[in-house]
Structure formats: C-alpha cells, structure tokens
ZADO-1210 file (C-alpha; in nm, 4 decimals, padded with zeros to 6 digits):
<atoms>
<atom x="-00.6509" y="-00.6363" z="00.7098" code="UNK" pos="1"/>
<atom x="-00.3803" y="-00.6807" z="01.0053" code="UNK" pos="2"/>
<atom x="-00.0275" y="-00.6757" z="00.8683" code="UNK" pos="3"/>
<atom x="00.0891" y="-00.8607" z="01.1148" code="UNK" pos="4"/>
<atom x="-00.0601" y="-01.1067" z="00.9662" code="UNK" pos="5"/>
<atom x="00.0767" y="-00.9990" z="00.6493" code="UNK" pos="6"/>
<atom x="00.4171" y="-01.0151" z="00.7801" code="UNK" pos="7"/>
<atom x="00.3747" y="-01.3720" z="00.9741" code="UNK" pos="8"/>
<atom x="00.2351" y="-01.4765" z="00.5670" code="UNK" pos="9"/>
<atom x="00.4587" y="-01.2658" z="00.3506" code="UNK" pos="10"/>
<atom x="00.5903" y="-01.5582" z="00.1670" code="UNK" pos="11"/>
<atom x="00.1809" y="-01.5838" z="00.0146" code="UNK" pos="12"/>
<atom x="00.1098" y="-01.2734" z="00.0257" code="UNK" pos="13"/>
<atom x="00.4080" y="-01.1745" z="-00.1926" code="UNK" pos="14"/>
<atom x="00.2425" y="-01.3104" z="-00.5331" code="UNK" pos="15"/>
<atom x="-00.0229" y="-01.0791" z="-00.4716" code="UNK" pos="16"/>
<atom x="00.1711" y="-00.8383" z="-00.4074" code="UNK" pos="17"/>
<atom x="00.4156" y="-00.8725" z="-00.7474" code="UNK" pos="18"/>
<atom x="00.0628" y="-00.9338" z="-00.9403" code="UNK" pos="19"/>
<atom x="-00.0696" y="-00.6214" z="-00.8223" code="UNK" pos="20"/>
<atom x="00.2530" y="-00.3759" z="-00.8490" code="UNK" pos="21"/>
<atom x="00.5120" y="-00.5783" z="-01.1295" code="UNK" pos="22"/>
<atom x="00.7696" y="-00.2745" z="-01.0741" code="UNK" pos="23"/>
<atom x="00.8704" y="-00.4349" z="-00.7428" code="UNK" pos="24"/>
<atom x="01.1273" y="-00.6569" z="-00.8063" code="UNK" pos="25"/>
<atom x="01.1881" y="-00.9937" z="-00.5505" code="UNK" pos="26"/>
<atom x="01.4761" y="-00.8223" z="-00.3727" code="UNK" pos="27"/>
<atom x="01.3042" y="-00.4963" z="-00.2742" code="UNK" pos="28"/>
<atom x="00.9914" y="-00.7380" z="-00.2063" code="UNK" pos="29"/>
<atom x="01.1948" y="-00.9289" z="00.0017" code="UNK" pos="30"/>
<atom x="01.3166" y="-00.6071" z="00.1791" code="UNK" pos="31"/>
<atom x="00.9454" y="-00.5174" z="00.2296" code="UNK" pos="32"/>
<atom x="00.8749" y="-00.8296" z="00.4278" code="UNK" pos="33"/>
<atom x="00.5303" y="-00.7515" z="00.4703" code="UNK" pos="34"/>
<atom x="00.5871" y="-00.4268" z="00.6232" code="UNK" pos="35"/>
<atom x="00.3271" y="-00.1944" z="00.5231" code="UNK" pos="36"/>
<atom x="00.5326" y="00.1529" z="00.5644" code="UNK" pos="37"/>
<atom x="00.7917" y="-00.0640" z="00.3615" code="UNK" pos="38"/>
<atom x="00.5618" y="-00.1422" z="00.0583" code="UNK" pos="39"/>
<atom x="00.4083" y="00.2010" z="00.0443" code="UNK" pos="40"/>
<atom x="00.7652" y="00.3594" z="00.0618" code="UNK" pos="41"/>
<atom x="00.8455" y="00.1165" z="-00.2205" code="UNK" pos="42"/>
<atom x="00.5181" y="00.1814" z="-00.4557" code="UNK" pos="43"/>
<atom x="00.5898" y="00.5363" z="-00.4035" code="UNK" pos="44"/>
<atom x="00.9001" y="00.5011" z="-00.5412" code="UNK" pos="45"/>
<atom x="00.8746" y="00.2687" z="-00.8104" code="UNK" pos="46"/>
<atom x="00.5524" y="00.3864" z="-00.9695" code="UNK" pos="47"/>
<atom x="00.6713" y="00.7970" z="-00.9123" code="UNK" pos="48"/>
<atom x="00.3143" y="00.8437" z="-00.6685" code="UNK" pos="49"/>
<atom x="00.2742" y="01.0694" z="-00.3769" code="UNK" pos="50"/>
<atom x="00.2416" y="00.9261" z="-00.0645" code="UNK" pos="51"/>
<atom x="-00.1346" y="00.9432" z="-00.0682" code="UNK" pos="52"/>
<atom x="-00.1376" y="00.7378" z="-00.3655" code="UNK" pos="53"/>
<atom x="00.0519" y="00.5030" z="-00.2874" code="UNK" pos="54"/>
<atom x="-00.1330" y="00.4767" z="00.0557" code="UNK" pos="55"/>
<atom x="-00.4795" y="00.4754" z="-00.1467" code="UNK" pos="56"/>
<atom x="-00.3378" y="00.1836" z="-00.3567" code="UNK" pos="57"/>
<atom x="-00.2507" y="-00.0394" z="-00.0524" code="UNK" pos="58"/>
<atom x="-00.5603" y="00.0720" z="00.1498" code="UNK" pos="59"/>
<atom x="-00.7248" y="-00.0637" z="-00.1544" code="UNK" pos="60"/>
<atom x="-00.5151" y="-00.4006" z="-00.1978" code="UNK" pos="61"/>
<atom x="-00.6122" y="-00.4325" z="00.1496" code="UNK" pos="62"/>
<atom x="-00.9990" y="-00.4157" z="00.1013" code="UNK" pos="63"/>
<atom x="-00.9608" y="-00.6782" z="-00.2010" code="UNK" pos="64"/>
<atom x="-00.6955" y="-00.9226" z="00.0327" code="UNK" pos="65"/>
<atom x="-00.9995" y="-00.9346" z="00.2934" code="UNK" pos="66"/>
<atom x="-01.2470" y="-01.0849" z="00.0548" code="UNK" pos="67"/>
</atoms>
C-alpha cells in the first residue's frame, strides 16, 4: 500500500481506519492524517501494544486495504 496515497485519501480511508481500531477517537484520527508513523504511534498507545504490534497490525490493515 503507498501512504501517500493514504494521506492524499485520508478522509476514506479514515472509516476503515475507526472500523478497524474504535479506540481512536476523530481528533487523534484527524491528527494522524494518514501518516503511518502517526497511526502506529497512536495504536500503540491506545490499545497498550509494543511497537511491533502495533506495526504487525497496520502491516496487516495494509495487506487487507490492497484487496
């Protein structure tokens, strides 16, 4: 997946994003604004996850987002 592609479509991409991790609320989505060291710093935090969790988690959104 390129994120900059991501961040040129955040707006869509966002619903994914909320349906796949709820704990992120619209501010700190809107914070993210598709940036992908953003999102995994916020999944980190929200969900309590290492940073290789969290960075399996949005390797994995990624794979799904492609299809």
């Amino acid at each position: 997946m390129n994120w900059d592609i991501i961040e040129g479509d955040w707006k869509q991409f966002k619903g994914k994003v909320k349906a796949q991790w709820g704990k992120l609320t619209d501010d700190r989505l809107d914070v993210i604004a598709g940036k992908r060291d953003q999102l995994k710093g916020e999944i980190q935090e929200a969900y309590g996850l290492t940073k290789d969790e969290a960075e399996k988690q949005v390797k994995a959104f990624e794979d799904v987002s492609k299809k």
